[in-house]
C-alpha positions in Angstrom: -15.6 12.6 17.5 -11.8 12.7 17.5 -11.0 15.6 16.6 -12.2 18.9 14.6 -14.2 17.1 11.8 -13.2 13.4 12.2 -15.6 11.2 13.4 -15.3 7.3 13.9 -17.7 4.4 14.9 -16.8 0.6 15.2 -19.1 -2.1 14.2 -18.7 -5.2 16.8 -16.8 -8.6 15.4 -19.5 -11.1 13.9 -18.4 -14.7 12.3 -16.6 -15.5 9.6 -19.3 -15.6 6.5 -20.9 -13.0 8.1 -21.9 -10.2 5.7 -22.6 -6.6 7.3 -24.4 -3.9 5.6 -24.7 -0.5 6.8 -24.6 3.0 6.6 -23.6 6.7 7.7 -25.8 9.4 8.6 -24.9 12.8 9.6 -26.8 16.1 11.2 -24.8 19.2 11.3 -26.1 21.9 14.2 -28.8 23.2 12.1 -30.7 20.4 11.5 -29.2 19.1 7.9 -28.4 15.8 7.2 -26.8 13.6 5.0 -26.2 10.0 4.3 -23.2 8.1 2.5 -23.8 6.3 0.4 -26.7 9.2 -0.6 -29.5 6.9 -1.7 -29.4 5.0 1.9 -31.1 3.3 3.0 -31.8 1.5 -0.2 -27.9 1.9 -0.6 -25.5 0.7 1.9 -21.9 0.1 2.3 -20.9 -3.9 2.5 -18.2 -6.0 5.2 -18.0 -9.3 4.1 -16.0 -11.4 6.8 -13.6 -13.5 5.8 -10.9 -15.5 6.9 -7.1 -13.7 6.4 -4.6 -16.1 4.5 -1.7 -13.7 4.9 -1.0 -10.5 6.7 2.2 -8.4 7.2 2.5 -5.4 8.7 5.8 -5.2 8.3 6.9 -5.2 12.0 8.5 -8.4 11.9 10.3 -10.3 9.5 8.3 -12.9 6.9 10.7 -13.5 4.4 10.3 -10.7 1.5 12.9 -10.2 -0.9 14.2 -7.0 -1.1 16.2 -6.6 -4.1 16.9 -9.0 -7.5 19.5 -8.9 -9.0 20.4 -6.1 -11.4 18.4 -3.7 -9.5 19.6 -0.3 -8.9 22.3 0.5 -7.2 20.5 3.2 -5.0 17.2 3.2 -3.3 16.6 -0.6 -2.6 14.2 -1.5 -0.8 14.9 -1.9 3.6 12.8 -2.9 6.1 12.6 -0.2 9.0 11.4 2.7 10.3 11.2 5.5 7.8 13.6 8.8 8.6 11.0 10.8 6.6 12.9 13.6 4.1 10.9 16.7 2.5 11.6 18.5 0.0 10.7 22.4 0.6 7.0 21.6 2.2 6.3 18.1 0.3 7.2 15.3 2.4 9.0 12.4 0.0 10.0 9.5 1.9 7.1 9.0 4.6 8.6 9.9 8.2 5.5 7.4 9.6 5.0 4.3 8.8 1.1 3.5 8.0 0.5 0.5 10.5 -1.1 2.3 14.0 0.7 2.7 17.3 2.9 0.4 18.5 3.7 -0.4 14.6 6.8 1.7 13.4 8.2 0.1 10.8 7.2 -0.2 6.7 8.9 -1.3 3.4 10.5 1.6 2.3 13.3 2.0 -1.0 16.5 3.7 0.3 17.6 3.2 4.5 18.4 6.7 4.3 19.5 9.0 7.7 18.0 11.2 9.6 17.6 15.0 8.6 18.9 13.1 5.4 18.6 15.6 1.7 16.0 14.1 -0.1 18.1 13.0 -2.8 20.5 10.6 -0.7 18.1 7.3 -0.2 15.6 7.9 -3.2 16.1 5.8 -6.5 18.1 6.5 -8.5 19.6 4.8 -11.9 17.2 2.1 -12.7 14.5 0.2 -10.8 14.1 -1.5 -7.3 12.0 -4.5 -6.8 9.9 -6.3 -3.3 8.5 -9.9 -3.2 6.0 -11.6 -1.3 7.0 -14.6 0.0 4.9 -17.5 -1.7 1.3 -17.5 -0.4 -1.0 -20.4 -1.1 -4.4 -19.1 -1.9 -5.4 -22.2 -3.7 -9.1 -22.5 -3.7 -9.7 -19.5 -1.7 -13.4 -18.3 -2.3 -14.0 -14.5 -2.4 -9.8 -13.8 -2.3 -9.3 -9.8 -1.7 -6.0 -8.3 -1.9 -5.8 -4.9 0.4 -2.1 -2.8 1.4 -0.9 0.4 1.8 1.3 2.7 -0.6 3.0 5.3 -0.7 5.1 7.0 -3.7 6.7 10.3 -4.2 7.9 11.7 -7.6 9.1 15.1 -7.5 11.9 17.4 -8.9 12.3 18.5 -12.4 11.9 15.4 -14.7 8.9 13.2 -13.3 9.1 10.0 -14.9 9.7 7.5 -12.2 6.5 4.9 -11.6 5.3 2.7 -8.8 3.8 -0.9 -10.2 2.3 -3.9 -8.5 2.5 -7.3 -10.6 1.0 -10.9 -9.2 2.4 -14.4 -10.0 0.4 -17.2 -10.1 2.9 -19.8 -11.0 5.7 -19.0 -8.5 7.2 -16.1 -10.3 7.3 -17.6 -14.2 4.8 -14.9 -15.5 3.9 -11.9 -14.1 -0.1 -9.8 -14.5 -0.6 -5.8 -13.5 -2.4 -5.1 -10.7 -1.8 -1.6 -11.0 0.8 1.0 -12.3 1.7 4.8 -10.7 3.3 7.1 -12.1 2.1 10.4 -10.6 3.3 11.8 -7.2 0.9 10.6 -4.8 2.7 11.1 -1.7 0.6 9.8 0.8 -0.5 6.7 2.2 -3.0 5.4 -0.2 -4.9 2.0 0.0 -5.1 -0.2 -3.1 -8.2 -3.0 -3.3 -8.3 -6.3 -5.0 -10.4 -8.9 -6.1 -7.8 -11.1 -6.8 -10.2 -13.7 -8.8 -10.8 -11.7 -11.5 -7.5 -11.3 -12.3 -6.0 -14.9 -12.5 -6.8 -18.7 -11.4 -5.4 -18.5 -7.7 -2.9 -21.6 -6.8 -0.5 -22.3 -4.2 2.1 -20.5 -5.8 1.2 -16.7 -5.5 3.5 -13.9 -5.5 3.3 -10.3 -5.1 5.9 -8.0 -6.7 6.6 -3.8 -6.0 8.6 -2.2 -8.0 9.6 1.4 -8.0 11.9 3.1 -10.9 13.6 6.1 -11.7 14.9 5.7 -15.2 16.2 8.5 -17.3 16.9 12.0 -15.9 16.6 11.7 -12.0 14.0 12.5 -10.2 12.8 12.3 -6.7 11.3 9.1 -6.2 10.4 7.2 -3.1 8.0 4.1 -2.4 6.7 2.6 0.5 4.8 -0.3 1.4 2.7 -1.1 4.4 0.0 -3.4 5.5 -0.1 -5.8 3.5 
């Protein structure tokens, strides 16, 4: 346990190819139990091990672009340790980033100050856009895409959005991988399988881009973990 209802296990490291199946089962203190997924054993969860061709955490620098040109004016994206800023209760820029101890720092739009109004670092006026640096993934078997995101959209008009594109020609054309536009202000984790969505090459880039376009709203994104 680790705390009130949080539990955690580990499964040891095993070789790459390795595929691990398992699953969780509970008993509460008056004898009931529970498994997840329910129909396990016949059901189990899946870890396939596979080699990393790129990770960030954000903590150092690995050559992202942080703005194009024509972006808004307000709200580009920085690379540092979030102030955090709330509006009433809601938090809208992330005061932590989402990598754990000793990471601090995440992708965040607007560098913002501390005990900052929400207003001053959010977007504002248009959109702001992050990109990968090139990745070669070219005949990668089994490629999985996995980060972290967060993106706030609060006030009185909500029509800011949070959407993730992929290149696979070095930035020509770009393919959805997923588009926000509710407030989900938390750290959420967005899955992949990156080889149904196009022929993977050695030209791959990955593109965030958060906008506030009309009235002005609060909106804040953030990217870690990539």
């Amino acid at each position: 346990g680790i705390g009130g209802s949080r539990f955690q296990g580990s499964i040891p490291g095993q070789p790459l190819g390795s595929v691990v199946h398992f699953y969780v089962r509970a008993r509460d203190a008056s004898g009931n139990t529970s498994t997840a997924p329910t129909a396990a054993p016949s059901e189990y969860r899946t870890i396939n091990v596979l080699p990393v061709y790129f990770a960030d955490d954000a903590e150092a620098e690995n050559g992202w672009v942080l703005s194009l040109i024509g972006d808004a004016a307000v709200g580009r994206w920085v690379r540092q340790d979030p102030f955090g800023t709330r509006l009433n209760s809601s938090q809208v820029e992330p005061a932590e980033d989402h990598t754990p101890d000793p990471g601090v720092t995440c992708f965040v739009t607007g560098a913002g100050f501390q005990n900052a109004e929400p207003d001053q670092s959010d977007v504002d006026g248009g959109c702001v856009t992050l990109t990968s640096p090139m990745i070669n993934l070219q005949g990668v078997l089994q490629p999985s895409l996995s980060y972290w995101r967060w993106f706030a959209l609060m006030g009185l008009h909500l029509d800011g959005s949070f959407e993730a594109t992929m290149s696979n020609n070095g930035g020509l054309t770009w393919t959805a991988l997923e588009l926000v536009t509710t407030n989900q202000n938390s750290w959420v984790q967005s899955v992949f399988d990156l080889g149904t969505i196009l022929p993977l090459t050695q030209q791959m880039l990955f593109r965030f881009t958060v906008c506030d376009i009309g009235y002005a709203s609060l909106v804040e994104g953030a990217l870690d973990d990539f």
